[in-house]
Every structure is written in structure tokens, then in C-alpha cells.
C-alpha positions in Angstrom: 225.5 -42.3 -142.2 224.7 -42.2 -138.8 221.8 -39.9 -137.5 222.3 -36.9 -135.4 219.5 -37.6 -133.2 220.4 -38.8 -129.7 219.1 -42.8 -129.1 217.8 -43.5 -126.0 219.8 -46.3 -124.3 218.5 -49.1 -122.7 218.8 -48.2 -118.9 218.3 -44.6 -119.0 214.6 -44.0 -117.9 211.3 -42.6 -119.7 210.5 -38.8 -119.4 207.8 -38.5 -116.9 204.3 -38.9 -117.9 205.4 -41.2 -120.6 204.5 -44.3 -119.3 204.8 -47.2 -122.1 201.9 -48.8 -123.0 197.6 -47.8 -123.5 196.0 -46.3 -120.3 193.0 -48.3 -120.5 195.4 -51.2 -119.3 197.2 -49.8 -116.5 196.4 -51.3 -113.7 196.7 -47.8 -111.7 194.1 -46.5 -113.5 191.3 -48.9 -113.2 189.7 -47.7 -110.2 188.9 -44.3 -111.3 188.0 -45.9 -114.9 185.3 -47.8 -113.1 184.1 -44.9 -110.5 183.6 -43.0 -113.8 182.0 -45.7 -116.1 179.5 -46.0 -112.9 178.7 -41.9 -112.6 178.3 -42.3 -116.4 176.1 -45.8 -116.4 174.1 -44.4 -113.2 173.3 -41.2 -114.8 172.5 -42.6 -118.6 170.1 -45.4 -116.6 168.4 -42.6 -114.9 167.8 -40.4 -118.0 166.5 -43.4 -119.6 164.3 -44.5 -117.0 162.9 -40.8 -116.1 163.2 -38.4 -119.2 163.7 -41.4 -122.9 161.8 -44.5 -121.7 158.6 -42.4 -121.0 158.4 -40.0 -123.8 158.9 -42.8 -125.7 156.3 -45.0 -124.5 154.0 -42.1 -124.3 154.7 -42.1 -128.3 153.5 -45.4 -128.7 150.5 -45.3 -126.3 149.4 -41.6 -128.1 149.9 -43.6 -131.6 148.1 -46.5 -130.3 144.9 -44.0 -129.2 145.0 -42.9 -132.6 145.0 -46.3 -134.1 142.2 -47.4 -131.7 140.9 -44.1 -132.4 140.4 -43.7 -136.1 140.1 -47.6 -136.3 136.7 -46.6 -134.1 135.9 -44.0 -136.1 136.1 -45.6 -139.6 134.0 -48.8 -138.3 131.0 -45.6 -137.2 131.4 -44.0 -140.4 130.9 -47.9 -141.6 128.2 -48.4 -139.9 126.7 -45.1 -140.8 126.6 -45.7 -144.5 125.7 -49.2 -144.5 122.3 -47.5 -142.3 122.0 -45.0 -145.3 122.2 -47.3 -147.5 119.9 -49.5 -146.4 117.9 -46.4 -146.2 118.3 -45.4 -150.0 117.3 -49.1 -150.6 114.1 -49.1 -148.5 113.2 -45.5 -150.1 113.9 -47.0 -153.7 111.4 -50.3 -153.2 109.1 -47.2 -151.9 110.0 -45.2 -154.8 109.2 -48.5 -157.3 106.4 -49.7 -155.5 104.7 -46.3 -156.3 105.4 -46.0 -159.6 104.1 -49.4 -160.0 101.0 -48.3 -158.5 100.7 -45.4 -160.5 101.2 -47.2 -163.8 98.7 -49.8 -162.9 96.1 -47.0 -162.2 96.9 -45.1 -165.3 96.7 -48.6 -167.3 93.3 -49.0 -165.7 92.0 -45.2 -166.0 93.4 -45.7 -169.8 91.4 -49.1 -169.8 88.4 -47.8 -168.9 88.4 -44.7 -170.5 89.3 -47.3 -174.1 86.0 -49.3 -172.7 83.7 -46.4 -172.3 84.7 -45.2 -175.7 84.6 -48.3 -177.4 81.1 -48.6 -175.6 80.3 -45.6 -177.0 81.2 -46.4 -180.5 79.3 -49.4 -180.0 76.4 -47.6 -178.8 76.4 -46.0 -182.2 76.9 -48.3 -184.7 73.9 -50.1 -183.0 71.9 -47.4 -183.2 73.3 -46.4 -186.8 72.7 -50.5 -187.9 69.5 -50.4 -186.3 68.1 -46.9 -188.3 69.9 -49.2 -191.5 67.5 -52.3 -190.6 64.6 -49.8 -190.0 65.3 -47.9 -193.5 66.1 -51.7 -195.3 62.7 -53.1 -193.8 60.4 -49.6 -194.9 62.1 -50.1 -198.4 61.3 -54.2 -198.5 57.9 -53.4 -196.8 57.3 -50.7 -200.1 58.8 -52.7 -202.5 56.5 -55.9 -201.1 53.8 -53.5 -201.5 54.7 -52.4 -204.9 55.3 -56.2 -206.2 52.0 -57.1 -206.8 51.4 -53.8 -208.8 54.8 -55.0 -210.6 54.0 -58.3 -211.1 50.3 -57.5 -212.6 51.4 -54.9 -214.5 54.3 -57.9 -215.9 52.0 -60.3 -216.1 49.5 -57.7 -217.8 52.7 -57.0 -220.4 53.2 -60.7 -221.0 49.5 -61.7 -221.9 49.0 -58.7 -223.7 52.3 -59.9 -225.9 51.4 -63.4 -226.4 48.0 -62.8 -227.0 47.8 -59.5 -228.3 44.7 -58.3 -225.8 45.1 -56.7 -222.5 44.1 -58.6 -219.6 41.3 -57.8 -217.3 41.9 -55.9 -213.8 39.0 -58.5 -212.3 41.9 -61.2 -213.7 44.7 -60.0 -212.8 43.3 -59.6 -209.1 42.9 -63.3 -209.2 45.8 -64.5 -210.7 47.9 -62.8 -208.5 45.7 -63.6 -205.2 46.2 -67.2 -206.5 
């Protein structure tokens, strides 16, 4: 089968505006290729250098104030509570050092008031032991007194048993003188 479609022949010549071949190759076409790869280069190299380039380094410098910044910021607030901490400290030895002052007060005030009231209590049971010394020696002085009478009047009982007569007073007197 042969095709309907007409085939070109070899010398006939290419419609125009065909040309064979990519443009980026002609040779023709380079010039204008490389005026327009300049415009394009010249004006991307100046909205890089004037307009991209700076807001982007201006980016970086604003992040890098920040940085700086809050790295500043944190080292005050740092320093700040390491201050009031040293502060809480110093108010807490305070704080400690008067309670231990107040306990050693109250343990004296309690000390004394145990040593004037066991002075007191002292005080007394002198006082009672000595009344108890005073009453024992009035008793011993009366019994003393009395132990002669005793001691004639057992004497007295004795003779009169033995012998059956009652002793004297006159010798009584001097049996118990002797």
C-alpha cells in the first residue's frame, strides 16, 4: 500500500521558517541570545544586589539582635535571681539565727523560772524539815523529862515485885541521880 501523502524529495527546499535543527544552535541567533541573557543577568544581579541581598541580610542581622538580645536578657534575669536568692539565703540564716536566739532565751527564762521554783520548794521543805526537827526535839526534850519519872516509877514496880514493899521517894531520887 502506498500512502497518499506527498514525500518531500530530496532537492525540493524547506517551507520557510522551518529551518532544521534547535534554535539555541543556530549560529544566526547567538547574538541576540547573548544581548538577551545579558539584559536578563544585568537586571537579576541588580535585584539581587539592591532589593534580595539586603532584605535578606537585614533578616539575619534583626534575628541576630534578637539572639544577642534575649541571650542578654536571660543572663539579667540570671543574674537577678541568683541576687534573690542569695537574698532568701541571707534572710533565712537571719530567720534561724533568731529563732535560735529565741529558743535559747525561752530555754533560759524556762531555766530560771524551774530554779526559782525548785528554790522555792526547797525553801519549804527546809522550813517544813526544820518545824519536824523542832516538834522531834520538844517531843525527845519531854520524853527526856518524863524518863526519869518512867524509870522510877519502873524501878518503883520492880522492887515493889521482888520484894513485895514499895520503895522510898528519898531512894528512888538517888538511885536514879546515881
Amino acid at each position: 500500500m502506498q500512502s497518499s501523502a506527498p514525500t518531500p524529495t530530496a532537492g525540493a527546499a524547506a517551507p520557510e521558517g522551518a529551518a532544521g535543527g534547535l534554535p539555541q544552535f543556530d549560529l544566526a541567533t547567538w547574538p541576540g541570545q547573548a544581548a538577551w541573557f545579558l539584559i536578563f543577568f544585568v537586571i537579576i544581579l541588580v535585584l539581587m544586589a539592591r532589593v534580595f541581598v539586603p532584605r535578606i541580610g537585614g533578616a539575619i542581622a534583626e534575628r541576630e539582635g534578637k539572639i544577642t538580645g534575649d541571650v542578654a536578657e536571660a543572663r539579667r534575669m540570671k543574674e537577678e535571681a541568683d541576687a534573690q536568692a542569695a537574698a532568701a539565703q541571707a534572710e533565712i540564716g537571719q530567720a534561724r539565727g533568731q529563732a535560735m536566739k529565741l529558743a535559747s532565751e525561752a530555754r533560759a527564762k524556762a531555766q530560771a523560772e524551774i530554779s526559782a521554783k525548785l528554790a522555792a520548794e526547797e525553801a519549804k521543805l527546809a522550813h517544813t524539815a526544820a518545824e519536824a526537827e523542832a516538834r522531834i526535839a520538844a517531843a525527845r526534850e519531854a520524853a527526856m523529862a518524863h524518863v526519869s519519872d518512867i524509870a522510877a516509877d519502873a524501878a518503883a514496880a520492880i522492887v515493889q515485885k521482888l520484894t513485895g514493899q514499895a520503895p522510898s521517894r528519898a531512894e528512888l531520887a538517888s538511885a536514879g541521880a546515881a
